[in-house]
C-alpha positions, 0 to 999 in steps of 0.5 A: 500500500502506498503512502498516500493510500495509507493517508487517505485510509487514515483520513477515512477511519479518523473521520468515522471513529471521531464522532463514534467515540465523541457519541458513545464513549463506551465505544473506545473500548471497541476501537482499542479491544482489536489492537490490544488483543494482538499486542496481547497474544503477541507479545509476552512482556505485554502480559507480564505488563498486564498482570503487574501494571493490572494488580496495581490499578485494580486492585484500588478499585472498589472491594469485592470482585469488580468489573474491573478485576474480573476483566483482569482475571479473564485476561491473568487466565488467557496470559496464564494459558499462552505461556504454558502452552509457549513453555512447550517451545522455550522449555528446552532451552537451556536458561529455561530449564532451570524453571522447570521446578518453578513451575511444579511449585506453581501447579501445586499452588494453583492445584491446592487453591481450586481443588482441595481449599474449593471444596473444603471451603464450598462444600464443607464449611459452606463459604460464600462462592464470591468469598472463596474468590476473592480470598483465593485470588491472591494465591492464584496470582502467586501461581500464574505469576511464574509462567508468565515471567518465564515467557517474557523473559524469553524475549525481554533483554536483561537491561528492560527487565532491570529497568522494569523492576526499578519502575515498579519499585518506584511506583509501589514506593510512592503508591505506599507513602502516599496512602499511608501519609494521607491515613494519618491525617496529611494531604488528603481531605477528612476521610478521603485517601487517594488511592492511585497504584498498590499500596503494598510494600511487599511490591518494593522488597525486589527492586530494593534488593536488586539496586543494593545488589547492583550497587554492592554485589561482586567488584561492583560498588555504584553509588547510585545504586545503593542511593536508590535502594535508599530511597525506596526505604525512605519513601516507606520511613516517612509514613511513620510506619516501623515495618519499614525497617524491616527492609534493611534485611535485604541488604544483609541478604545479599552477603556472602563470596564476592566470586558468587556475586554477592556482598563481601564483608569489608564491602558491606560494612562500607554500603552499610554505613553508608545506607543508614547515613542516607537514610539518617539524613533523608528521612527528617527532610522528606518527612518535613515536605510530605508529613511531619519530621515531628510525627514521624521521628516520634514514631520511629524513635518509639521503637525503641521504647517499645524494645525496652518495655516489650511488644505487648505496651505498644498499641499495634503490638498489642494487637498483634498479640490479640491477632496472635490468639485469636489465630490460635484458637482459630486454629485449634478448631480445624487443625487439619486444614483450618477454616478455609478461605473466604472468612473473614478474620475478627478485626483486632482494632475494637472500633473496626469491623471483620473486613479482612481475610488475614490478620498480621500475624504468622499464626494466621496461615495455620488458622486459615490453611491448617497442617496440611494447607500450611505444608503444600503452601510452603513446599509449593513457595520453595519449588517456586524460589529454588531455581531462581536462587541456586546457580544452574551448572551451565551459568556462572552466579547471577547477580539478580539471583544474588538479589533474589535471596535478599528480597527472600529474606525480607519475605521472612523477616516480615512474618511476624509483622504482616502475612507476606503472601497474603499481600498482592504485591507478593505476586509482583515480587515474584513475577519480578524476580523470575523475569530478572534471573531469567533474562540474566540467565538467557542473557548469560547464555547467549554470552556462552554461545556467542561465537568469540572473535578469532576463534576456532568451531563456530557455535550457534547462539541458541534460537529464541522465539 
């Protein structure tokens, strides 16, 4: 087609579609639903965008299961199928074999949530449909998670998957502070609090341990790296809330041999001392511009009064304990496989009303799952994260698996202060970190099997699709 019939084509579908859409606005969604369809199908980094950009919008929208999450959902299900099915093609490859656990650990996630917690929870303890949904949703999205980042890697070249995690841990950031300023009383009208992306810092831990393992890993030292990982902890410090120091942990995941691309000693003490520095200095002047340096210092500083005359005097520790009980009795009651999803737990707050299903406390997963649940979650989670953390023999050590163990840590030092997978971010994290170990694994076998300048048998670089 010539130029100029492509302008007067151009022309014609404007002229026709202008109006279409000025009348009906609902219309755009039929303009835009053939192109983005394609791109879709086509394109594995644009379902990855789509499960990660979608649980951050979505999931601001409305409780319960809204047009706009079902819409996600029937497209998580469609994204699910096409990378299984691709994984049938790229599977052989040898970056992607070390995956192939991964996706075990996926299948007995997904498998345990639709079939066994169905059941038990529909059948047995006679849960609302629409409930179980809603409860289940968040682990389903754990399981389609891991193929879905298998397939984009297979096309995503390691610096738009670094490049993508740093976005997302931006905007997880910023999306944390600003709801949680606004909910202690600063920037948001009385009780309207602005909810544009995922409010979840679970979301940050992968883009934090990845700029600290950037910044420090191997023989690197890049202080802008570090820096960033700085400030994604500062943008959580400046809402006052304790947790975040929690995040510190993934800088000391990420010790260990230098010849294994992680954090010698000498080196972290140095990026240690460094970090807390930035952080010290940061936090009062971001606080003073986006809350209160007062508040938020105050409440910081509290923790360590709160050290001293135990968890149990402060307000939200206090809550934790009774949130403790309360799971433990819960528990008692189903051992086996507890009371199911798509039950509400009792608020902890006593002004507030049972509007959650979980409570931030590790006794919780035994309360909802029981025995048996807790055992097929935890086997499943350790399927999933194994391949990504260990060296495959064909590889040598990958600086992103390096930062998979200090986000793995963080994970593990939340427990006892908030249930880790209970929160849509968890998702996200783990979506995020196997695009990055498998983008640096292809990445890094390309490298192998590229044909070195002056040398001898040619080999081919292994085709990708």
């Amino acid at each position: 087609m010539s130029g100029r019939s492509i302008a007067i084509l151009g022309s014609v579908v404007t002229v026709i579609l202008v109006p279409l859409v000025l009348a009906f606005p609902a219309a755009i969604v039929l303009v835009l639903a053939p192109p983005v369809v394609h791109l879709f199908v086509r394109y594995a980094i644009v379902r990855l965008v789509w499960f990660i950009g979608g649980a951050m919008l979505v999931f601001q929208v409305g409780d319960g299961l809204t047009p706009e999450k079902l819409i996600y959902m029937v497209g998580i299900v469609a994204a699910s199928i096409i990378s299984v099915v691709r994984f049938r093609t790229i599977g052989g490859q040898q970056w992607a074999r070390r995956f192939r656990l991964s996706l075990v650990g996926s299948a007995v996630l997904a498998g345990w949530i639709l079939l066994v917690t169905s059941i038990h929870s529909l059948v047995v303890m006679g849960i609302e449909p629409t409930m179980w949904a809603r409860d289940a949703l968040t682990y389903l999205l754990i399981a389609a998670a891991v193929p879905i980042a298998i397939d984009a890697a297979s096309t995503t070249s390691l610096r738009t998957a670094r490049i993508l995690s740093i976005v997302v841990g931006v905007l997880a950031a910023s999306g944390f502070a600003v709801v949680w300023i606004q909910s202690r009383g600063y920037g948001a009208t009385e009780g309207e609090v602005e909810r544009s992306f995922l409010a979840s810092l679970l979301a940050v831990t992968v883009p934090l341990a990845l700029a600290f393992a950037l910044g420090l890993a191997g023989r690197r030292f890049n202080l802008l790296w570090v820096a960033l990982g700085c400030s994604l902890i500062v943008a959580v410090l400046i809402t006052g809330t304790r947790t975040g120091f929690v995040l510190v942990a993934a800088l000391v995941g990420v010790i260990g041999a230098v010849s294994k691309e992680r954090v010698g000693a000498v080196r972290f003490v140095g990026g240690a001392v460094a970090s807390i520095a930035l952080i010290a200095a940061a936090v009062p002047i971001a606080a003073a511009a986006f809350s209160s340096a007062t508040d938020v210092l105050a409440r910081l500083t509290g923790i360590v009064a709160t050290l001293e005359r135990g968890f149990g005097q402060d307000q939200s520790g206090a809550m934790r304990e009774w949130a403790t009980h309360r799971s433990a009795s819960i528990f008692q009651s189903n051992p086996v496989l507890g009371q199911g999803l798509g039950v509400f737990f009792p608020n902890p707050n006593p002004l507030g009303v049972a509007s959650s299903f979980s409570l931030d406390t590790p006794m919780m997963f035994p309360a909802k799952f029981g025995i048996l649940g807790c055992i097929v979650v935890v086997v499943a989670l350790v399927l999933i994260m194994y391949p990504v953390i260990r060296k495959t023999p064909d590889t040598r050590w990958l600086v992103e698996s390096t930062a998979a163990r200090g986000a793995t840590l963080v994970w593990v030092a939340l427990l006892p202060l908030a249930s880790t997978t209970e929160d849509k971010g968890f998702a996200i994290s783990i979506a995020l970190i196997v695009l990055l170990v498998g983008a640096s694994a292809r990445d890094e076998r390309n490298r192998i099997m590229r044909v070195e300048p002056g040398g001898g048998a040619a080999v081919a670089i292994e085709q990708e699709t």
